[in-house]
N, C-alpha and C positions, 0 to 999 in steps of 0.2 A: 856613590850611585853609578850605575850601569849607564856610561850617555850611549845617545843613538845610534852614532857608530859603530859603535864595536858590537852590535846585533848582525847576525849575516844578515844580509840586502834580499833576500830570497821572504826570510821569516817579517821584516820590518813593515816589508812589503803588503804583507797580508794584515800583520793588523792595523797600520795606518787605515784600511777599511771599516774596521771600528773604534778609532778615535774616539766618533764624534757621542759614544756612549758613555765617554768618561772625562771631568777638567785634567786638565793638562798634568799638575802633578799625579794624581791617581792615575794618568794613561801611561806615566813613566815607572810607576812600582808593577803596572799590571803587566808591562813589557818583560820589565825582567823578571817576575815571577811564572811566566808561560817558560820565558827562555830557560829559568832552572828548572820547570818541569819536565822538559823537552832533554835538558842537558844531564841533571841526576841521574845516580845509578842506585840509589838506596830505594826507599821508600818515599811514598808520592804525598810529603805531607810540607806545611808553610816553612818548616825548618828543613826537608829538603829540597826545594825550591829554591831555597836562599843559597845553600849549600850547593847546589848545581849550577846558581849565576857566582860564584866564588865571594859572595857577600854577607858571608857569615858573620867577619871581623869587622863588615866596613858598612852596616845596616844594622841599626835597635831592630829585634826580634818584635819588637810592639808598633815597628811600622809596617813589616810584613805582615801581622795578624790583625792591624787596624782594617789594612783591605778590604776585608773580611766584615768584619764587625763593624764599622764606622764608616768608612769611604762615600763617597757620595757618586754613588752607581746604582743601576738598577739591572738583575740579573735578568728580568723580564725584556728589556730593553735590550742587551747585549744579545740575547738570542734570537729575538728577530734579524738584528743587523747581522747575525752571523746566520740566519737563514735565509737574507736576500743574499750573502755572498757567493753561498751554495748553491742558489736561483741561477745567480750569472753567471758563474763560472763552469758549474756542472750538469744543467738542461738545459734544454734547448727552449727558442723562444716559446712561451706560450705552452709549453707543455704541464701535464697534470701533475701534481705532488702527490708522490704517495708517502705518508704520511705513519710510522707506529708510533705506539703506546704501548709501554710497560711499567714495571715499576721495579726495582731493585733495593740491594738492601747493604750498605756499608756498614760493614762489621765494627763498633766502637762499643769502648767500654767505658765508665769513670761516670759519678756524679756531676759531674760538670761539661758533660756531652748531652747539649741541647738534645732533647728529641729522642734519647737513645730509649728502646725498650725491648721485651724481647718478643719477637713475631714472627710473620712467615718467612721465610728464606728460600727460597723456587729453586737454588745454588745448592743449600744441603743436601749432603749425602747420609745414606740411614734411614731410619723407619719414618724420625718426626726431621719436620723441614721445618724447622725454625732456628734463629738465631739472634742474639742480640747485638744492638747498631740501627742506624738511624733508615729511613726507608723514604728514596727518593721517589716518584712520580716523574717519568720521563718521556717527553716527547723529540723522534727525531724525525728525517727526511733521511727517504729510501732512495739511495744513488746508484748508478753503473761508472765505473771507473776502469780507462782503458788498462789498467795494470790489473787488473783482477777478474777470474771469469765469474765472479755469482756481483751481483749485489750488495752494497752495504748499508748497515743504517747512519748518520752521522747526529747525534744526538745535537740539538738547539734548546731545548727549555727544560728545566727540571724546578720541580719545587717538592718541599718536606712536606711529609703527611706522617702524623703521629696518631696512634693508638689510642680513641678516646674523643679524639677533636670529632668539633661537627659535621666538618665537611667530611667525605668520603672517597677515597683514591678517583671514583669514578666523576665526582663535582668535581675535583682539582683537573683531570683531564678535560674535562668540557668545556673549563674556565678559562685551558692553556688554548685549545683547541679555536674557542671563537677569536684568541688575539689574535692566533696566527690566522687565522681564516680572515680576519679585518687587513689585517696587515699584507696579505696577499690577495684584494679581495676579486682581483680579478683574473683567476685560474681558479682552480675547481682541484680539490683534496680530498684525494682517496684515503681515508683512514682507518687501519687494520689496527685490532687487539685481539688478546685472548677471553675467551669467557667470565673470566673475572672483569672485567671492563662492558658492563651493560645495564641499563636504568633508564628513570626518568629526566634525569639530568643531560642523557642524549637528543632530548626528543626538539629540541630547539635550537640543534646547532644550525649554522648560516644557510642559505641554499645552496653556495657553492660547497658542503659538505657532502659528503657521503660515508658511513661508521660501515663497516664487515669485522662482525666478531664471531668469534667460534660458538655454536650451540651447544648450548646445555640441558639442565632440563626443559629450555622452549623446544628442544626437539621433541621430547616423549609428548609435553603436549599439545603440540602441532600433528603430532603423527594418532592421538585420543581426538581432537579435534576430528581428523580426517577419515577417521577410523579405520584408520592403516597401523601398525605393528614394527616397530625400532628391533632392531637384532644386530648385532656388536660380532665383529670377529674377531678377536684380540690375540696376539703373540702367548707364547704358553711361557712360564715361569722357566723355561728353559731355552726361553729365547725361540721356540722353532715358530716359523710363520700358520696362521691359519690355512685350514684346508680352500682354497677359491676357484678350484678346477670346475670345468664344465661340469661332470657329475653334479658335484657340491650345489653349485649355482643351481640345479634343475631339480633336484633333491629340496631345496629351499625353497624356489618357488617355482614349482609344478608350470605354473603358465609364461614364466620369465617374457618369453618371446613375441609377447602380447603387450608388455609393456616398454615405457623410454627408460633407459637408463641413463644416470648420470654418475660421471666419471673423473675425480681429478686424484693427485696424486704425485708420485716421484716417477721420473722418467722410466726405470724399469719394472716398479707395479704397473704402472700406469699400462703399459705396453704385455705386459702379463696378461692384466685381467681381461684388459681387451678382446686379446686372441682368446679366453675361455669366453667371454661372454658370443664372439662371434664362432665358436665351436657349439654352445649352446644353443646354437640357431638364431640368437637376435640379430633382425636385419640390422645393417650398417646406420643406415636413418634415423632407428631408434637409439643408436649411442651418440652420447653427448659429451666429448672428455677435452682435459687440458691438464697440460703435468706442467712438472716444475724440476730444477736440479738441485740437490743437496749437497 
């Protein structure tokens, strides 16, 4: 076995802050199992772990995969504690969480691969985007990190959702979503997904929540509701951008300049359409914009 030691003092350091999610011997297999994930060059699996802490000859391979399967841990547990660590050490006090949700999908094959089956894959390239492998439901916290100019996500919880079960990507998130939301319950979680992440299963998360997801068909009937009219300007199959010039924009709607527009976007659309929309005659008052950088 790996003693404590011989861990760098930098790595030991950190997860001594989640210890207190595991006894004592399962804190020492989970030590060096991060350490060979951290240290491998091969592939990212329980035999290369072992093989990155040099404990291939000197560790039964059924104590490494026991971790896994039998340990007495709980993954729900350890992701909290490792989302209070990211609380202190990377916001500031008191400040908001923002919060995504996706889902991904680990490529596995073999009858004996829990869970494996074949479904969507958001990663495939090609006409159908599917793939077979098992499909986690993932929540992390959205950081700024002085070594990086964008933002990253740092994932904290994930659980299996299989093809079939009752629950539904979108109850697994709601589920992850009120722990965390208890477990931090006093700040307030901004929580961003894509269109595929929306239901009834939303409508009762915590107060300190708040869910932004992308619209889909609630846009066409929001826009049938208000009896207003959806119109799409999409890139052409050869990549060239839509037409968005002043003409365009006044050509489309005749009275533009009568109404607020709202505006967000990447720093140099954003700054584009702006200038056609203020060429187009709309006062300044009526735009309403906030970009973002990619």
């Amino acid at each position: 076995m790996v003693p404590d030691p011989t861990l760098p003092t930098s790595l030991l350091a950190v997860l001594e802050l989640v210890r207190g999610s595991f006894t004592t011997p399962t804190f020492r297999t989970f030590a060096a199992l991060v350490t060979g994930l951290i240290a491998q060059t091969g592939r990212s699996t329980v035999t290369g772990m072992l093989g990155g802490a040099g404990l291939t000859r000197l560790w039964s391979h059924d104590r490494a995969h026991a971790f896994f399967s039998r340990a007495r841990w709980n993954a729900d547990i350890l992701g909290i504690s490792l989302s209070h660590l990211i609380v202190r050490q990377l916001l500031a006090e008191g400040a908001v969480l923002t919060v995504a949700v996706d889902d991904t999908l680990f490529k596995r094959r073999g009858k004996k691969v829990f869970g494996a089956a074949w479904q969507h894959d958001g990663a495939a390239q090609g006409p159908k985007p599917v793939g077979q492998g098992t499909c986690f439901v993932v929540v992390g916290l959205v950081v700024e990190l002085p070594v990086l100019a964008r933002p990253v996500c740092l994932p904290v919880m994930a659980r299996l959702w299989r093809p079939g079960q009752e629950q539904s990507k979108v109850d697994i998130a709601a589920s992850m979503l009120r722990f965390l939301a208890a477990c931090h319950h006093g700040r307030r979680l901004h929580v961003v997904a894509d269109a595929a992440y929306h239901g009834k299963s939303l409508r009762d998360l915590p107060v300190n929540v708040t869910f932004t997801t992308r619209l889909g068909g609630e846009l066409e009937a929001v826009a049938r509701w208000r009896g207003a009219k959806v119109l799409y300007a999409l890139n052409g199959p050869d990549g060239r951008r839509p037409d968005l010039t002043a003409p365009s924009l006044r050509a489309t709607v005749p009275d533009l300049d009568a109404h607020d527009v709202y505006l967000c976007g990447p720093h140099e659309f954003a700054r584009d359409l702006y200038e056609a929309l203020r060429t187009a005659g709309v006062p300044d008052r009526r735009i309403h914009h906030e970009s973002f950088e990619l």
